[in-house]
C-alpha positions in Angstrom: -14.9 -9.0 4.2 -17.9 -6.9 4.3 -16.1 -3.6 2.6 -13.7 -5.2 0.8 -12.7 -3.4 -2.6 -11.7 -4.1 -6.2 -8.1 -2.3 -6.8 -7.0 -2.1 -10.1 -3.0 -1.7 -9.4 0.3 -0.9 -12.0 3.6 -1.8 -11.5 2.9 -4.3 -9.0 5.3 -7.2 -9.2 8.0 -4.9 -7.1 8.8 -2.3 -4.5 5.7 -0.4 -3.9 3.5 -1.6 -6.0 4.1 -5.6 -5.0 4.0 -4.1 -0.8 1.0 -2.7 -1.1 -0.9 -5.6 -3.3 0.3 -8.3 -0.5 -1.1 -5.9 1.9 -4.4 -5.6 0.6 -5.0 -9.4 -0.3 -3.8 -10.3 3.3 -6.9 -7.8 4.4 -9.6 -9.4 2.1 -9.5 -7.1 -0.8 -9.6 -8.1 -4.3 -6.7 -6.9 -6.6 -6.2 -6.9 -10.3 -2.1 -6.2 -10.8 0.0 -5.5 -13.7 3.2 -6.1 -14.3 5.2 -6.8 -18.2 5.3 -9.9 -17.7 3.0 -12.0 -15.7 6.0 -14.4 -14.2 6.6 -11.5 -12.0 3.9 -12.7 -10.1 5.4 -16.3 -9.1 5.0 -15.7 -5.4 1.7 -14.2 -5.7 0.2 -17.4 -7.5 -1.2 -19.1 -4.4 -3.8 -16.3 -3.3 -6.5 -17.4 -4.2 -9.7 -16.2 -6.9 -9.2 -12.4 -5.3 -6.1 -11.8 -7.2 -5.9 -11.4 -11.1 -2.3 -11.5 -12.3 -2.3 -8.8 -15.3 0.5 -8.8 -18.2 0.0 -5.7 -19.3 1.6 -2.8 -22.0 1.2 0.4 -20.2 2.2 1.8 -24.0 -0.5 0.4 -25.3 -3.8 1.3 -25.3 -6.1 -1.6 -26.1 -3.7 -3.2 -23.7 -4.7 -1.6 -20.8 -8.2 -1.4 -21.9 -8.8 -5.2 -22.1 -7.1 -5.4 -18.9 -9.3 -3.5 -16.9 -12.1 -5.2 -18.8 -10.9 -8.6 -17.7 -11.1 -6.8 -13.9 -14.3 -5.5 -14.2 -15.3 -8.8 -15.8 -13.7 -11.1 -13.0 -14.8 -8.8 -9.9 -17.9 -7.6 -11.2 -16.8 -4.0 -10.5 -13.6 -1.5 -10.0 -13.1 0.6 -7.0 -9.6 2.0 -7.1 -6.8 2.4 -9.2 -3.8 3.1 -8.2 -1.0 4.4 -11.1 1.9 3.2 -9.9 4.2 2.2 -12.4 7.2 4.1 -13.1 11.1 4.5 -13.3 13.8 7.4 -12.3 15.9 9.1 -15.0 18.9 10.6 -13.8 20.8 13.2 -16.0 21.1 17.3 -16.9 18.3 17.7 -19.4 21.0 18.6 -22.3 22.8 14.9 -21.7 19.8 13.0 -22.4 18.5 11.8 -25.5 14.8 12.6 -27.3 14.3 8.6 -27.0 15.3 8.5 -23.6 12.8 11.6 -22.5 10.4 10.6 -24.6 10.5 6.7 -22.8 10.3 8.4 -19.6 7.2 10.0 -20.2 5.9 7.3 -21.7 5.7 5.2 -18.6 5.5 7.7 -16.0 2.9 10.2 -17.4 1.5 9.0 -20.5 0.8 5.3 -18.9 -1.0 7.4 -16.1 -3.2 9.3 -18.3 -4.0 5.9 -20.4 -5.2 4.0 -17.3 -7.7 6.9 -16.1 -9.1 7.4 -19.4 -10.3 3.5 -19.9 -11.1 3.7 -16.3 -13.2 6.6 -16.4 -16.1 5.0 -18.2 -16.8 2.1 -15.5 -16.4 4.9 -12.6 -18.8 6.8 -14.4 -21.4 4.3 -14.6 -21.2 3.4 -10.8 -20.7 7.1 -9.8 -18.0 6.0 -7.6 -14.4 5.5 -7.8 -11.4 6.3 -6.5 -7.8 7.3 -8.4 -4.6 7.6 -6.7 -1.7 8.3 -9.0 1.9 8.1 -7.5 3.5 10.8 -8.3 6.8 11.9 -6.1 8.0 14.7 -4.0 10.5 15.2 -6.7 7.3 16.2 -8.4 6.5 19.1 -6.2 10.7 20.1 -4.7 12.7 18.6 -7.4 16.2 17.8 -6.4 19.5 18.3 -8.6 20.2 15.5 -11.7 16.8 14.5 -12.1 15.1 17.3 -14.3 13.5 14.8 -16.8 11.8 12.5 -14.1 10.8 15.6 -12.1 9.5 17.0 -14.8 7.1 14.1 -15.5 6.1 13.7 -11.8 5.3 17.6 -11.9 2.9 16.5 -15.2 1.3 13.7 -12.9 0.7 16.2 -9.7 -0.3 18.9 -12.2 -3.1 16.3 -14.0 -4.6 14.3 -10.5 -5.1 17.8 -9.1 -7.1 19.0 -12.1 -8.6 15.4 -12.4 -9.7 16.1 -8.5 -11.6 18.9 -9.9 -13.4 17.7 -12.4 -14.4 14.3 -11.4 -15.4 14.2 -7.9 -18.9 16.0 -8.9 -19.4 12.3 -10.9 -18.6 10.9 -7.2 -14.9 10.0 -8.3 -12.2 11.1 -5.9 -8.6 11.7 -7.0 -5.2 11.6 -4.6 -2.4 12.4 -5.6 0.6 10.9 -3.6 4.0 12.5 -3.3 6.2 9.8 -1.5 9.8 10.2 -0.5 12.3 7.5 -0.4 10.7 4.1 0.6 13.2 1.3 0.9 12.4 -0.6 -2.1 14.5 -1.5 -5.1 13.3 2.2 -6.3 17.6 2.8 -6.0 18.8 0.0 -7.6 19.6 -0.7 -11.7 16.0 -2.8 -12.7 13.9 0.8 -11.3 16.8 3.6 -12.5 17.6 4.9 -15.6 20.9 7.4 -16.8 21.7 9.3 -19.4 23.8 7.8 -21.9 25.8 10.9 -23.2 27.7 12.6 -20.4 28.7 16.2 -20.4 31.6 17.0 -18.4 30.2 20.4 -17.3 27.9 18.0 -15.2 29.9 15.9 -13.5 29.0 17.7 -10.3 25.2 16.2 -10.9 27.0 12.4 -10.4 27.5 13.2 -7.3 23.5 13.5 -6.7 22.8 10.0 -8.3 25.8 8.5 -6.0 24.2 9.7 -3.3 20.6 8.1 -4.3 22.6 4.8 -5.1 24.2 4.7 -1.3 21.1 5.2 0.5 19.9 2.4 -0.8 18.3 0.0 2.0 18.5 3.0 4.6 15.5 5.3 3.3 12.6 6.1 6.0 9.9 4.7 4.3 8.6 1.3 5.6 6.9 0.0 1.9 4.5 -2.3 3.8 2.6 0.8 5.6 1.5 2.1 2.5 -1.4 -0.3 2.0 -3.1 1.2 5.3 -2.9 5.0 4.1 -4.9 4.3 1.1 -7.0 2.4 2.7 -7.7 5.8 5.3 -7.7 7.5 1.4 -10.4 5.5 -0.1 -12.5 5.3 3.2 -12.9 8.9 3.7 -15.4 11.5 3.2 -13.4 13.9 2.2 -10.1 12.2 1.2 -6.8 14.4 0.8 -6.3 15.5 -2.6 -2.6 16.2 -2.2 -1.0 13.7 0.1 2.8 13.9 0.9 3.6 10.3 2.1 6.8 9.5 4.3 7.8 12.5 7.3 11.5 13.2 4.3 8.7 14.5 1.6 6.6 16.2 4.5 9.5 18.2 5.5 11.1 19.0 1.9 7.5 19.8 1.3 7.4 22.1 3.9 10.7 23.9 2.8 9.8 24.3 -0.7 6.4 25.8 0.4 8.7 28.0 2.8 10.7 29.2 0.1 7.6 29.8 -2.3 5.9 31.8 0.4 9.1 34.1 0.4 10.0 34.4 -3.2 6.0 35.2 -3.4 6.4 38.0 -0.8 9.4 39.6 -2.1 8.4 39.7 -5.7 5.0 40.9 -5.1 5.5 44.4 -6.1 6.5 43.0 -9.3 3.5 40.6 -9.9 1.0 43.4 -8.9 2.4 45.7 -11.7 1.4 44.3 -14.6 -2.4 45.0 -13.5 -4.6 47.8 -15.2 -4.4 51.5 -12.9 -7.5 51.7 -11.2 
């Protein structure tokens, strides 16, 4: 395959993450995936020389960085990287626990910012490259009982859009995808964390989580599209730097924007006051 990549993918031995590496290999591409611990890959095994199973410490630094060595090493080069890994964390922010905040943004922010910066250096060299980092629409309309986890998704939509900014005069693009709810094991116990301390007063936010745990295996989202957008991402001239994927996260989207526009409008008296009399 004549334009065949090298992807560079986290979190890949489920949901999302495993959808779209089957994808790619089935079209030709080459992918480097990482998972804890490299038995997560069992089914992946018979691929062939253009997958590299990757146990890999997202906590760790020289982890990661002699991962992506080993990729660049193997495929001679390193195209995209997709941030992928991640896990919800359900609770009021006074229920949970420093460790348990802390843990969360750990592997859904820090893990992020980790992988781009021993990434950077290869990308740099071959004035190419392309980041996508999965954030969530919870990171741009965050819903009820998830304050913690939308406020780490908000960190990794606030840091690919600034990323965007500064990198793509090196030739490096940056997306940053807000998906809604793909049906994955995203709902169940192995990909959702909850507070351990419970607060009466918030009882009401259960209800929220309940409601995440029944839709499981009816969300919208078809996981094994995915692939196919980012490969429309990574082919384009000019490729989307925000990108809400799923039409549940285009709509909420739409809605929050709605109700910005509004708030903006009726509180602009109030914003304009604070500048010097002319």
């Amino acid at each position: 395959m004549s334009n065949s990549k090298v992807w560079y993918i986290t979190g890949a031995s489920k949901g999302m993450g495993l959808s779209v590496v089957k994808e790619l290999l089935s079209k030709g591409h080459q992918v480097a995936a990482t998972s804890r611990t490299i038995a997560s890959f069992k089914e992946l095994r018979e691929t062939g020389d253009r997958f590299l199973p990757l146990e890999v410490d997202l906590k760790n630094e020289a982890s990661i960085s002699a991962s992506i060595a080993q990729t660049v090493g193997k495929f001679g080069r390193l195209d995209v990287i997709v941030n992928n890994a991640g896990y919800g964390l359900g609770g009021a922010l006074e229920e949970l626990s420093a460790e348990e905040i802390n843990e969360n943004f750990e592997v859904n922010f820090f893990a992020v910012v980790r992988v781009v910066q021993q990434a950077l250096p290869y990308m740099r060299s071959q004035r190419s490259g392309h980041i996508i980092n999965i954030s969530s629409i919870a990171g741009f309309a965050p819903g009820m009982g998830w304050s913690m986890y939308c406020a780490a998704k908000f960190a990794v939509s606030g840091l690919t859009e600034a990323l965007a900014n500064d990198l793509k005069p090196l030739g490096i693009y940056v997306t940053n995808v807000m998906p809604g709810w793909f049906r994955t094991n995203f709902a169940k116990p192995d990909s959702i964390a909850y507070n351990q301390n419970q607060i009466k007063d918030y009882l009401y936010l259960r209800d929220y989580h309940e409601k995440m745990s029944n839709m499981d295996g009816a969300q919208l989202g078809d996981p094994d599209k995915i692939a196919d957008v980012f490969l429309k991402l990574v082919d384009s001239l000019e490729p989307a730097v925000n990108l809400f994927l799923g039409s549940d996260a285009f709509n909420r989207a739409k809605a929050k924007i709605e109700q910005l526009r509004m708030e903006m409008d009726n509180w602009k008296e109030v914003s304009y006051s604070t500048d010097f009399c002319s």
